[in-house]
N, C-alpha and C positions, 0 to 999 in steps of 0.2 A: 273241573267240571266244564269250563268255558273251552278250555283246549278241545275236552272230548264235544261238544256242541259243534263246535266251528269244523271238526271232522266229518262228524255225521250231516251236518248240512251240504258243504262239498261233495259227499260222497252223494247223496239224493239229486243233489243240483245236476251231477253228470248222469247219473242212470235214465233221470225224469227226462233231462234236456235229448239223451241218446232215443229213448222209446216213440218221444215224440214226435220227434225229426225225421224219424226214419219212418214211423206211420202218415206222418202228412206229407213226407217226402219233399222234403223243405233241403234246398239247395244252400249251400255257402254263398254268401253276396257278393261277387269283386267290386274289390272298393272304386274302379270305374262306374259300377251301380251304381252307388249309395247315392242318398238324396244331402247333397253338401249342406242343406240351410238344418237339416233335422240331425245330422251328424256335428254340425256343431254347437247348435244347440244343445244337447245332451252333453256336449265338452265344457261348454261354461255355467251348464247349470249342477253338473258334476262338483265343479273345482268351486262354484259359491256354496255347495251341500260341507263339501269337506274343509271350506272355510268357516261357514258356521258353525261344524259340528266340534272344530279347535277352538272357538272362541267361545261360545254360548255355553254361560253356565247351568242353562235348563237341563242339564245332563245331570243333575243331584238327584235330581225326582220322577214321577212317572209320569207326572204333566209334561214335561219336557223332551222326554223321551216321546212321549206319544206325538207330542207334536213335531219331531225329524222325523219319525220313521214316517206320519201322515204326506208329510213332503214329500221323504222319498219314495212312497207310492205313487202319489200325484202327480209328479217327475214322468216317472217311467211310464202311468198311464197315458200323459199326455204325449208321450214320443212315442209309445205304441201305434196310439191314435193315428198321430202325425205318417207313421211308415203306413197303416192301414189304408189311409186317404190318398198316399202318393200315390202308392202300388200297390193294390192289395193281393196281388198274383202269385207274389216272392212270397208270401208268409213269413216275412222277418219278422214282423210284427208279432206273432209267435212265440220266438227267440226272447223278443224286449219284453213280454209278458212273461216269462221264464227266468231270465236274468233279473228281472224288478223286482217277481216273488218271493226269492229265495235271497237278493239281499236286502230287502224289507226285514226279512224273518234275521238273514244275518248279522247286521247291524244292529237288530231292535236289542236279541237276545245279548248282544255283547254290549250293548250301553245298559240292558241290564245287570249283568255281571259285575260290570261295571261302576252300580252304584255305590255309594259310602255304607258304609254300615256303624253305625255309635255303638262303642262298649264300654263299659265300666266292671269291671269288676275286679278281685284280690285274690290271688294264690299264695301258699306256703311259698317261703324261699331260706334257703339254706344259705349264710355267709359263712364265709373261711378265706385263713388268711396260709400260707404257706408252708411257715412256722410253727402250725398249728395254734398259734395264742389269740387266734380270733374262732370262733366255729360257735355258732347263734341262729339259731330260727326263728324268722319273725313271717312279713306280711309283706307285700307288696302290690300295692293299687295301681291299674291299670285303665287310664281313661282315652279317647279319642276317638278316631276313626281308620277302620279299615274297608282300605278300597281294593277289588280284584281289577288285574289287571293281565292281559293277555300274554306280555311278553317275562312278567317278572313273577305270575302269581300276586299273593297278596302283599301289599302298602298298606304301612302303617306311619301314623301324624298323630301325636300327641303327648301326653306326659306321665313318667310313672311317679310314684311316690316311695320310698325307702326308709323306712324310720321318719325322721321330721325332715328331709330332705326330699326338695322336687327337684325332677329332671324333665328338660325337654327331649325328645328324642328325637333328631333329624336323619336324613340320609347326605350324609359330609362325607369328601376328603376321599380318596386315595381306596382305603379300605372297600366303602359302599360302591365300586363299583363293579356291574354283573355281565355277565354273558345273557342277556337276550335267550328265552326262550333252553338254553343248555342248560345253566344253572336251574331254574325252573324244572326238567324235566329229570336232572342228578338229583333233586333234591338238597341240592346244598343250601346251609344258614345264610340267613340278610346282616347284613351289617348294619346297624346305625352308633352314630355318634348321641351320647347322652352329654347334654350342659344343665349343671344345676343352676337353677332360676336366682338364686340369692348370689350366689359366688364366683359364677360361672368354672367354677371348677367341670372338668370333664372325666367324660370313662367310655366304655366300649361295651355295645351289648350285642349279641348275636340272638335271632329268631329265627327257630325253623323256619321252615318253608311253608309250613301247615300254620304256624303260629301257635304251635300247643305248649313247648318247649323255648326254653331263653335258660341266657347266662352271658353273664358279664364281667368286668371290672372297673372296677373306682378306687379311690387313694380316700383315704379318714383319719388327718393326724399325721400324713406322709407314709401310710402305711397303706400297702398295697392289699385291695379288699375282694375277694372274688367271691360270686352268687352266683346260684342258678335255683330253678325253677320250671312246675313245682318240684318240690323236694323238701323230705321230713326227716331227711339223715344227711350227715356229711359224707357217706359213702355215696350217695344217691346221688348229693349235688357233683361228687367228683368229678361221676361218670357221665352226668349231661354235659356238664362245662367240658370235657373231656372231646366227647361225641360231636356237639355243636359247634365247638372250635378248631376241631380237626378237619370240619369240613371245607375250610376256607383253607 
């Protein structure tokens, strides 16, 4: 969803910027033009936007959100302003009310995307062991948060539960790491590293891309235990574990 936004926005951003330009007949600026105190101004208030917008945890909520994108209107309005009052001849000032709009709108919508989402809840999951002398259907609880994000799709932070064992579930190590944007658009599984909270014993779980589908493995007694999920057959769990693992 955020992918196809940030398309459709770009693609408006040049059509709107092209019709306009061309009706008000607005010249490209050589940068011998430009007014050096308003060009650099916009450069250091750029890189203190994009330093905030990395450090400021007000990006969890809407409050926070509201109040960058408020900035970065305010920003751009005031260096519109500023190109208005130099020159108002050039119509660049135009351009900055055109590039402000559209990444107001861009940035607001992807720090929305953006935000955490809290979930809890329990799906079927099907255990089996190789040998066949494990194969059991139980439950497994599903708590934390999941956050979109642009280059990876969705992250997930938190813990499952499996029988009377917790796990944390991190992105560690070797396995979790992704191609940017490719992995994301293949569809291929996320890797996370699962530690149980009492023993730190570990295991491996893969999530689709969509996060509907999982499966994993962990050791129980030295015995190697594989699940997947949902699933209400050990045919069913084969073929996820199968599917989701192959994709890596």
């Amino acid at each position: 969803m955020d992918l196809l936004f940030v398309v459709l926005v770009f693609v408006l951003w040049l059509i709107v910027e092209r019709i306009v330009v061309k009706r008000l007949n607005i010249k490209k600026q050589k940068r011998k033009d430009e007014q050096p105190f308003v060009r650099w101004f916009g450069v250091f208030m750029l890189i203190f936007f994009n330093i905030l917008l990395l450090t400021w945890s007000g990006t969890d909520n809407l409050a926070g959100i509201a109040v960058l994108v408020l900035f970065l209107a305010v920003l751009f309005g005031v260096i519109a302003w500023m190109e208005w009052r130099k020159n108002k001849e050039s119509k660049q000032y135009v351009r900055t009310i055109i590039t402000g709009s559209f990444l107001v709108i861009l940035v607001g919508g992807l720090l929305f995307f953006s935000m955490p989402k809290t979930i809890s809840y329990t799906v079927p999951v099907c255990l089996y062991s190789e040998d066949g002398a494990i194969n059991e259907l139980s439950e497994m609880e599903i708590t934390g948060e999941l956050r979109g994000n642009l280059l990876y799709g969705k992250k997930y932070d938190g813990e499952i539960q499996l029988f009377d064992k917790r796990f944390f579930v991190v992105k560690y190590g070797e396995k979790s790491k992704e191609i940017p944007i490719i992995d994301r658009l293949l569809g291929r599984s996320s890797y996370y590293l699962m530690v149980e909270i009492d023993s730190n014993e570990k295991g491996d779980i893969w999530f689709s891309r969509d996060f509907e589908t999982f499966a994993g493995v962990m050791k129980a007694d030295g015995t190697e235990i594989r699940f997947a999920a949902p699933a209400q057959s050990l045919k069913e769990a084969k073929v996820i574990f199968q599917n989701i693992t192959a994709e890596k």
